[in-house]
KOLDO-740910 format. One record per residue (C-alpha): residue number from 0; residue in one letter; x, y negated, z negated. Coordinates in nm, 3 decimals. Example, Ala and Ser with C-alpha at 12.3 -4.5 7.8 and 13.67 -1.06 7.14 Angstrom:
2
n = 0, res = A, east = 1.230, north = 0.450, up = -0.780 $
n = 1, res = S, east = 1.367, north = 0.106, up = -0.714 $
//
This chain:
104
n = 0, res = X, east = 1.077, north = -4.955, up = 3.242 $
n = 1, res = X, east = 0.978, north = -4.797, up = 2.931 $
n = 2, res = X, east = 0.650, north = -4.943, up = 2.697 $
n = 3, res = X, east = 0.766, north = -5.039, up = 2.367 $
n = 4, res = X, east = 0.594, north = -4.894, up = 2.089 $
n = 5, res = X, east = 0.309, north = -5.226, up = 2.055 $
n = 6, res = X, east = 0.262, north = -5.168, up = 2.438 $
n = 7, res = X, east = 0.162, north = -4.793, up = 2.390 $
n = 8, res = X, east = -0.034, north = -4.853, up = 2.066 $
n = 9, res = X, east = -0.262, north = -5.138, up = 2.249 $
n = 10, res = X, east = -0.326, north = -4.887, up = 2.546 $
n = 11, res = X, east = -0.420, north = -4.618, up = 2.325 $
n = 12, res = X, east = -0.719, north = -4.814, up = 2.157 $
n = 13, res = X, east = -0.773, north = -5.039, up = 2.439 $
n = 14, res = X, east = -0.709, north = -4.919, up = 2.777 $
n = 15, res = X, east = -0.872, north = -5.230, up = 2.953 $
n = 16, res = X, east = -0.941, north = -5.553, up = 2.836 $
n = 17, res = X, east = -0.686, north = -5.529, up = 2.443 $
n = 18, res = X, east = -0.695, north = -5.871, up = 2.392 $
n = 19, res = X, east = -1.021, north = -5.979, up = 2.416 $
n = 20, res = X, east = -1.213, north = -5.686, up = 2.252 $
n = 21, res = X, east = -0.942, north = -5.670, up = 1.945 $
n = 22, res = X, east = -1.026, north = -6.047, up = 1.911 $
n = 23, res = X, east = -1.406, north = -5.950, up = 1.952 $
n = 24, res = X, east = -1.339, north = -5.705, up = 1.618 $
n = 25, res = X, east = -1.151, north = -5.933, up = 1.408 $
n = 26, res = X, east = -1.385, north = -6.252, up = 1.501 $
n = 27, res = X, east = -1.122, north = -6.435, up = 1.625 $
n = 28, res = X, east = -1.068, north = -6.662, up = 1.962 $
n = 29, res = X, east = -1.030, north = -6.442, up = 2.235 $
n = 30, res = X, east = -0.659, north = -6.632, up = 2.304 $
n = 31, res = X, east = -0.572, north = -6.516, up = 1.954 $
n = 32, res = X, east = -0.647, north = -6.172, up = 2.047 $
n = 33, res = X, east = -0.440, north = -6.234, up = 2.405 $
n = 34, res = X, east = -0.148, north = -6.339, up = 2.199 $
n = 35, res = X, east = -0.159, north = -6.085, up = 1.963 $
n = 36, res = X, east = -0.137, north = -5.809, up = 2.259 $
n = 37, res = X, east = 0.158, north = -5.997, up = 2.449 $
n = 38, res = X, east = 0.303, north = -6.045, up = 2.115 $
n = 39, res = X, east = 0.321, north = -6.421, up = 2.152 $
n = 40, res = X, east = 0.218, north = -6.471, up = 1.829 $
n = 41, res = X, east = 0.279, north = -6.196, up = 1.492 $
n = 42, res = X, east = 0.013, north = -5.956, up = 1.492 $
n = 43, res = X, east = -0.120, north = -5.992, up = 1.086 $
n = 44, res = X, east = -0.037, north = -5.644, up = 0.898 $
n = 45, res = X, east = -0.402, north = -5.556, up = 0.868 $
n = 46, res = X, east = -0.477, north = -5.556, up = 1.260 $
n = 47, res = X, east = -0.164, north = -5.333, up = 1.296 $
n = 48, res = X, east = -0.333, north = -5.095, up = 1.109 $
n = 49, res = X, east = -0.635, north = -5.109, up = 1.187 $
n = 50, res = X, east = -0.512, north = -5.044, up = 1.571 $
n = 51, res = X, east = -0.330, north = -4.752, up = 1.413 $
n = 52, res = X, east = -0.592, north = -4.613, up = 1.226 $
n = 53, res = X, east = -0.787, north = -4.637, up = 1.534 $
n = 54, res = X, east = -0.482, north = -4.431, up = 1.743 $
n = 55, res = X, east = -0.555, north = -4.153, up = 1.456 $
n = 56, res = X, east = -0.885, north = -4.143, up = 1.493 $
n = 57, res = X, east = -0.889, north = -4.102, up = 1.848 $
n = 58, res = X, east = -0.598, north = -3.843, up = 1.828 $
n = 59, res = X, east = -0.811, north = -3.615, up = 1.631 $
n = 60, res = X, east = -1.056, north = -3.547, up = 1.947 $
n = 61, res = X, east = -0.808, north = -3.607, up = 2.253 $
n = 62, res = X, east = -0.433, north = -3.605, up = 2.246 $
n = 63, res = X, east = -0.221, north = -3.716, up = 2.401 $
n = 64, res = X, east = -0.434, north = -3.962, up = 2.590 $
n = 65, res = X, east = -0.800, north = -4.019, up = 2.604 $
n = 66, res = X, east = -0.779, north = -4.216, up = 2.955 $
n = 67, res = X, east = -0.631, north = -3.907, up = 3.078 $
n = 68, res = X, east = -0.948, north = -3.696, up = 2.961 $
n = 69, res = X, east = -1.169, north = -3.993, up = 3.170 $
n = 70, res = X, east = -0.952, north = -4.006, up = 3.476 $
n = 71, res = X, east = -0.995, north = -3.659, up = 3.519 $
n = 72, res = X, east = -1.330, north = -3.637, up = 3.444 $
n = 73, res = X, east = -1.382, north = -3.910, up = 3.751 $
n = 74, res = X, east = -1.180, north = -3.715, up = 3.935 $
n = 75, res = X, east = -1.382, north = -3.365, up = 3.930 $
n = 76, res = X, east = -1.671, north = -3.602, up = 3.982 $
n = 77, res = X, east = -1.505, north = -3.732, up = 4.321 $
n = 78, res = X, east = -1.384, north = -3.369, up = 4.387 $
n = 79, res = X, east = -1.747, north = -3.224, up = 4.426 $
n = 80, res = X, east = -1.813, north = -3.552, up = 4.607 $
n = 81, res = X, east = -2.001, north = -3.741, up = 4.409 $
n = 82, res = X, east = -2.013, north = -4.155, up = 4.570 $
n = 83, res = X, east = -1.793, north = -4.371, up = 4.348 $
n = 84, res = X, east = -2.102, north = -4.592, up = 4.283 $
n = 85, res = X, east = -2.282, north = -4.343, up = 4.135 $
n = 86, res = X, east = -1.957, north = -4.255, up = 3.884 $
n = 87, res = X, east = -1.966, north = -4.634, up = 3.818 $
n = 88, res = X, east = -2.313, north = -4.597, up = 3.732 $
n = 89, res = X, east = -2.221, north = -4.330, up = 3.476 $
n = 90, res = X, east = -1.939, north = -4.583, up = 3.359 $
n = 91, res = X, east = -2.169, north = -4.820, up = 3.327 $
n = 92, res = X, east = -2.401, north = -4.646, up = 3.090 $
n = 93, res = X, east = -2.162, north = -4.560, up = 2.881 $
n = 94, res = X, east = -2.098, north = -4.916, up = 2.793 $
n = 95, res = X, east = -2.429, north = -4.992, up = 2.721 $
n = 96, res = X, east = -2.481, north = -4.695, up = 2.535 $
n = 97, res = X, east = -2.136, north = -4.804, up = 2.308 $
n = 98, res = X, east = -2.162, north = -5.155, up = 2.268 $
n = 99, res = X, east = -2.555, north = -5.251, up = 2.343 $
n = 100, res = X, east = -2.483, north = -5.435, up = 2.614 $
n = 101, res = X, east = -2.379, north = -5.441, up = 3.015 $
n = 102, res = X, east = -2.038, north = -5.489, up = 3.167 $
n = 103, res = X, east = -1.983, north = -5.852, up = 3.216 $
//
């Protein structure tokens, strides 16, 4: 089954966890943000394009898919054998490093 175009957008910006970090940008309730990704409820104009703004932006350094850039960065990691906990790790800092804080 193909993703419909709102499926592939979401992905793009948010590869885990859409609904509750696009309600964390807008200041919304994170069920908004949950609705707005399943398309339960209409997604107002200026989220749309923020979210494709955002698709742009990250275009301009990876294309066609930054998750694919990640996933096979992990996977040269696991290649020379380096422990999946110690990728994590790397994960991990990353997070903190982008948003201040740990993965809850």
């Amino acid at each position: 089954m193909a993703l419909t175009e709102h499926e592939v957008l979401m992905h793009i910006v948010f590869p885990e966890g859409a609904g509750g970090r696009l309600a964390r940008v807008f200041g919304v309730d994170t069920r908004t943000g949950q609705r707005w990704n399943k398309q339960e409820m209409p997604m107002p104009a200026e989220v749309k394009a923020w979210l494709e703004d955002q698709q742009e932006k990250i275009f301009t350094i990876v294309n066609p898919y930054p998750d694919a850039v990640l996933r096979a960065l992990v996977q040269r990691m696991r290649d020379a054998g380096v422990h999946d906990e110690a990728i994590a790790s790397y994960l991990a800092e990353a997070h903190v490093e982008v948003l201040g804080r740990t993965i809850r």
